[in-house]
FIDO-652437 format. One record per residue (C-alpha): x, y, z; residue in three letters. Coordinates in pm, whole numbers, plus 50000, padded with zeros to 5 digits. Last residue first. Layout:
N
xx;yy;zz;base
X;Y;Z;ALA
...
END
This chain:
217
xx;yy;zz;base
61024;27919;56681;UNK
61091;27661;56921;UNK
61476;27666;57085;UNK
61720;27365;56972;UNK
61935;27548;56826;UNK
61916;27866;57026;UNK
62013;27640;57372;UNK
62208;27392;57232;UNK
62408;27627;57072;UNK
62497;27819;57391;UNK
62522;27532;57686;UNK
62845;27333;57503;UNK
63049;27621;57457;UNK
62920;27837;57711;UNK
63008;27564;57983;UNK
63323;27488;57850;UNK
63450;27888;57873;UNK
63296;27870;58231;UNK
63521;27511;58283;UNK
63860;27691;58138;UNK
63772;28018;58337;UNK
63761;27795;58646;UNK
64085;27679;58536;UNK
64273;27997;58493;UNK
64130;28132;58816;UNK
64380;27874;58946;UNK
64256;27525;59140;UNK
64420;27379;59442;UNK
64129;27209;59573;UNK
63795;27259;59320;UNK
63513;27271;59574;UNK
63669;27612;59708;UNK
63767;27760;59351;UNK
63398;27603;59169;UNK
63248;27819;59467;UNK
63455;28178;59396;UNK
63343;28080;58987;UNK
63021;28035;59076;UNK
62924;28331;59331;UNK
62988;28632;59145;UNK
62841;28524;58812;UNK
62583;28363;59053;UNK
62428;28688;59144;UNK
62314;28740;58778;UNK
62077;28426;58818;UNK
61905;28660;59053;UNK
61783;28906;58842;UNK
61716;28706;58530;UNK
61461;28419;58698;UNK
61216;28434;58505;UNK
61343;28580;58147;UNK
61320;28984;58067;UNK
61371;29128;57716;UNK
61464;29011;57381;UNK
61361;28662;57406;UNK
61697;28532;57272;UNK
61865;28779;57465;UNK
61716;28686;57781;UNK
61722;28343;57741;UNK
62095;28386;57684;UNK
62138;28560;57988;UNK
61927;28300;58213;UNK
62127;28046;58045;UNK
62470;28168;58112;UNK
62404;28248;58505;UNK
62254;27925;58557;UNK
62471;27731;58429;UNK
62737;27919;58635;UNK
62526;27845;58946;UNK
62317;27552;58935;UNK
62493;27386;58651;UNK
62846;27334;58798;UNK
62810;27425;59103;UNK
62494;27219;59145;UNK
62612;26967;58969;UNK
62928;26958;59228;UNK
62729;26813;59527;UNK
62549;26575;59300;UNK
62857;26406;59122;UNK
63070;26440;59455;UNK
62844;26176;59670;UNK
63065;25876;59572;UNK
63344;26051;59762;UNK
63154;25991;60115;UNK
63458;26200;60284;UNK
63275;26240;60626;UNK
63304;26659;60635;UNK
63358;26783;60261;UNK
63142;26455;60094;UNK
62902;26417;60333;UNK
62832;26787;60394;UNK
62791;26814;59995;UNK
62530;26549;59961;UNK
62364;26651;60234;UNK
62308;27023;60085;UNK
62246;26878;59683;UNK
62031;26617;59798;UNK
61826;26874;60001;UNK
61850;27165;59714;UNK
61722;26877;59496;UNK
61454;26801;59685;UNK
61314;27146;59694;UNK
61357;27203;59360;UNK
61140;26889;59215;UNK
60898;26963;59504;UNK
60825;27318;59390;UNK
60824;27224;59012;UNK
60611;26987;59104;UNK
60338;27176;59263;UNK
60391;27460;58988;UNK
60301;27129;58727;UNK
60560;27235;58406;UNK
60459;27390;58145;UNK
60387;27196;57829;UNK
60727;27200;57614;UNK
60836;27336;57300;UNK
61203;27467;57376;UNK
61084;27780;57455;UNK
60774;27676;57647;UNK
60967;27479;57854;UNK
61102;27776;58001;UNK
60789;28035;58024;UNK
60564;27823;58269;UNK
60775;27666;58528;UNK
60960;28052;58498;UNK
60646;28210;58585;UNK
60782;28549;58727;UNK
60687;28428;59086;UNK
60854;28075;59078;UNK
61120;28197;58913;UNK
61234;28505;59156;UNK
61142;28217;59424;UNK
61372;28051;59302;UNK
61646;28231;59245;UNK
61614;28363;59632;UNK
61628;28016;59731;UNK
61916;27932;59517;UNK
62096;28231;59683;UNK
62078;28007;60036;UNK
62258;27743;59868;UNK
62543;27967;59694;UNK
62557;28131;60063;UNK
62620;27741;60208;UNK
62791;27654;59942;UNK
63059;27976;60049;UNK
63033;27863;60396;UNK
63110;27487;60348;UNK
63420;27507;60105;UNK
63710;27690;60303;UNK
63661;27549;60601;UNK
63536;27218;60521;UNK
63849;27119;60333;UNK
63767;27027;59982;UNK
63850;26671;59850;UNK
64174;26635;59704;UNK
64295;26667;59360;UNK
64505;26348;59212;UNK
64492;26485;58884;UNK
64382;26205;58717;UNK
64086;26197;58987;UNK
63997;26521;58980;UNK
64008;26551;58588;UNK
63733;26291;58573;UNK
63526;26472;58842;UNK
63528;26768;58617;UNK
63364;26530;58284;UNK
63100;26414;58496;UNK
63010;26767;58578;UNK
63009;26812;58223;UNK
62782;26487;58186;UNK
62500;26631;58415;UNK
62512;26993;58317;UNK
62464;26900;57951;UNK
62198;26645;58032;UNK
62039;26933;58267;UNK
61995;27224;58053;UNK
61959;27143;57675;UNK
61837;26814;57748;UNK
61595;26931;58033;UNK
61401;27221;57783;UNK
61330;26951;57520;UNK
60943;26913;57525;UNK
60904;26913;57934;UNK
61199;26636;57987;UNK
61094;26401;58255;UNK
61256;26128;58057;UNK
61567;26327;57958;UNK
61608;26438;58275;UNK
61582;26092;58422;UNK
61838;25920;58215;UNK
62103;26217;58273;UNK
62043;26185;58638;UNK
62045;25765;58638;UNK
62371;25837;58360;UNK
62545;26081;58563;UNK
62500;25858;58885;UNK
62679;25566;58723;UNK
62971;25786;58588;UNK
62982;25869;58948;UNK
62981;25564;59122;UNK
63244;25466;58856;UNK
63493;25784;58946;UNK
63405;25671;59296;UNK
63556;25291;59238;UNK
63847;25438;59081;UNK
63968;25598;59368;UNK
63927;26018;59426;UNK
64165;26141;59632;UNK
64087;26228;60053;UNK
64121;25877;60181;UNK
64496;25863;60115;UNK
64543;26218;60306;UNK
64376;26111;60631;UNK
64046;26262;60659;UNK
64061;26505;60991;UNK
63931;26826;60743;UNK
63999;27130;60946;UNK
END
């Protein structure tokens, strides 16, 4: 049951700022940190189309998630990123994915930290937003939904076909076409199938030809 009163559980103008801000420090830093160009064909993308969802919460008046419905299945989609990564860790995904987009590898000890803190920001992020109602946490707690699940799903495939065979981190990715679009449904308060379809269609859009454009030869 979420005890918010209704008035506190829309987005106000002041979050959809917070968040516009937090896009840009996220979008800022992946492109810094960028191995070669393998974050702004991933992450950047992720970033500002997760930007671009909050913006239709808050013209449409959507409300926050109610715990109920939204906790367990981010919990699951949480507890599957583990899995995913440690299908990527062991297949040499640090190694392979920058590669393609003409990148050193990535540091193994930093790749580990860089995931595990995000899976932390993304898990309190989310349980301040769907049980206290911190709205300027919603950026982070729906990147991950956004890009950690149904990105992930549509890159891993397309990395696979572009490759022609197996990319770290195939196997697991797959799991997310199951668990994305039920998880952008709970986050998303009175959503239709037809909408997450809307943001998955958006996602491949944007995602696909910066992916094989901008992929090394």
């Amino acid at each position: 049951m979420n005890l918010l009163p209704p008035a506190e559980r829309t987005l106000s103008r002041r979050d959809l700022v917070a968040a516009a801000l937090l896009s840009a420090v996220m979008c800022s830093v992946f492109w810094v940190f960028s191995s070669g160009a393998s974050l702004w064909v991933t992450f950047v993308p992720g970033a500002l189309i997760t930007l671009g969802l909050v913006v239709v919460l808050y013209w449409t008046r959507a409300p926050l998630p109610a715990p109920g419905r939204a906790l367990p299945v981010y919990a699951v989609a949480l507890g599957w990123q583990f899995l995913h990564f440690a299908e990527e860790f062991q297949t040499g995904f640090w190694r392979d994915f920058p590669a393609l987009y003409g990148g050193a590898p990535y540091a193994p000890e930093v790749f580990v930290w860089f995931n595990m803190a995000s899976y932390a920001l993304f898990g309190v992020a989310t349980y301040g937003v769907v049980v206290h109602g911190r709205r300027a946490l919603l950026l982070p707690s729906l990147f991950f939904v956004i890009y950690g699940t149904l990105g992930n799903a549509i890159t891993h495939l397309v990395w696979t076909v572009m490759t022609g065979g197996y990319f770290p981190g195939l196997v697991t990715a797959c799991g997310y076409l199951v668990i994305g679009p039920i998880l952008l449904r709970r986050m998303w308060s009175g959503s239709t199938w037809r909408q997450v379809a809307a943001v998955v269609l958006v996602l491949v859009v944007v995602l696909v030809p910066l992916l094989v454009m901008l992929a090394g030869p």
